[in-house]
C-alpha positions as CSV (number, residue, x, y, z in Angstrom):
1,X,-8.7,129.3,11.2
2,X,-5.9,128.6,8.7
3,X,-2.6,130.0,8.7
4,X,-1.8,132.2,5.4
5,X,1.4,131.4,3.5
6,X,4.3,133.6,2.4
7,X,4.9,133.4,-1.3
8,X,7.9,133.7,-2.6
9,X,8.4,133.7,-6.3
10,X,12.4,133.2,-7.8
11,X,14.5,133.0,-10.8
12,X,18.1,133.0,-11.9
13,X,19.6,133.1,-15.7
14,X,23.1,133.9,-17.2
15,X,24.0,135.3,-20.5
16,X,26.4,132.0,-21.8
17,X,27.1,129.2,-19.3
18,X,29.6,130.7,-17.5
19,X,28.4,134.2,-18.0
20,X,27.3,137.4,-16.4
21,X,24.4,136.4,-14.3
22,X,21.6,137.7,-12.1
23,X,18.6,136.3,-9.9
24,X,15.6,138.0,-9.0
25,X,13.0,137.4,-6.2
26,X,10.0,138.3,-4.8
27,X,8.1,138.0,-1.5
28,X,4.7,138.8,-1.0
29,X,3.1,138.5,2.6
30,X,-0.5,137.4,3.4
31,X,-1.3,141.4,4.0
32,X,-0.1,142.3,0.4
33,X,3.3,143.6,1.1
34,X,5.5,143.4,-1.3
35,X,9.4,142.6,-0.7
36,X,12.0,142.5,-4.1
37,X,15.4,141.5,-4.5
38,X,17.8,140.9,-6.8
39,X,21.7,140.7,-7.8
40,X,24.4,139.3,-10.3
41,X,27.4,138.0,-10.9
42,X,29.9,139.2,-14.0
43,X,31.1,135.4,-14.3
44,X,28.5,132.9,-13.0
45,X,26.4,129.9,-13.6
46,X,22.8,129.9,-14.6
47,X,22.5,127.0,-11.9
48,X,24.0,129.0,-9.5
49,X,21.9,132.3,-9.8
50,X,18.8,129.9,-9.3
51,X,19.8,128.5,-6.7
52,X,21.6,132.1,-5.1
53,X,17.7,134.0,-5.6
54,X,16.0,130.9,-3.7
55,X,18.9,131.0,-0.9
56,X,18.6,134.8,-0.4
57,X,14.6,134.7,-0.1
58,X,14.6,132.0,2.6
59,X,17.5,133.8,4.2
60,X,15.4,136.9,4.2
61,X,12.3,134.9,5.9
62,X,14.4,132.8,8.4
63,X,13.2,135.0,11.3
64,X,9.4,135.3,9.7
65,X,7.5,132.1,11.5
66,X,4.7,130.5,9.0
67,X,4.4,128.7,6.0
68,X,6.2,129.6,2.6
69,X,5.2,128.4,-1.1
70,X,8.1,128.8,-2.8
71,X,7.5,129.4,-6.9
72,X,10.3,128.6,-9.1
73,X,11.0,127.0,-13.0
74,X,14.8,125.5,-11.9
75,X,14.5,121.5,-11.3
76,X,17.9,121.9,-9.8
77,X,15.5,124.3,-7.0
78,X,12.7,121.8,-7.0
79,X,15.0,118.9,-6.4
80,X,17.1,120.2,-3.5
81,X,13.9,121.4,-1.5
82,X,12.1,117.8,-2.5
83,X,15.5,116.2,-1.6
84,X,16.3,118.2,2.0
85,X,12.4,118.0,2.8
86,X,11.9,114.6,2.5
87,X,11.2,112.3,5.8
């Protein structure tokens, strides 16, 4: 018997570099349920509203027990979960 994943898909963007900003997620659980968040900033980084949508989704599973595939397009993402991951 496997263990199904949470999947978590994220994104951040800002208008300009700094600019207003906003970050978007959203969690879906092996039974289909469907959890959305999102937020902004009026003066922010498009860097930091990457990283602020994957911070809030693992912050909202930090209590769930289970894998999570986290889905994201920001190398700076990637590279800090590669980075802190790596044994």
């Amino acid at each position: 018997m496997s263990v199904q994943q949470i999947v978590v898909f994220t994104d951040g963007a800002s208008k300009r570099n700094p600019g207003a900003g906003g970050w978007g997620v959203v969690i879906v659980t092996p039974d289909g349920h469907v959890t959305e968040l999102g937020g902004g900033e009026p003066l922010t980084t498009n860097h930091k509203m990457e990283l602020t949508g994957a911070i809030q989704a693992l912050t909202r599973l930090q209590a769930t027990p289970g894998p999570v595939a986290v889905y994201t397009d920001s190398t700076c993402v990637i590279q800090g979960i590669e980075h802190r991951c790596r044994v």
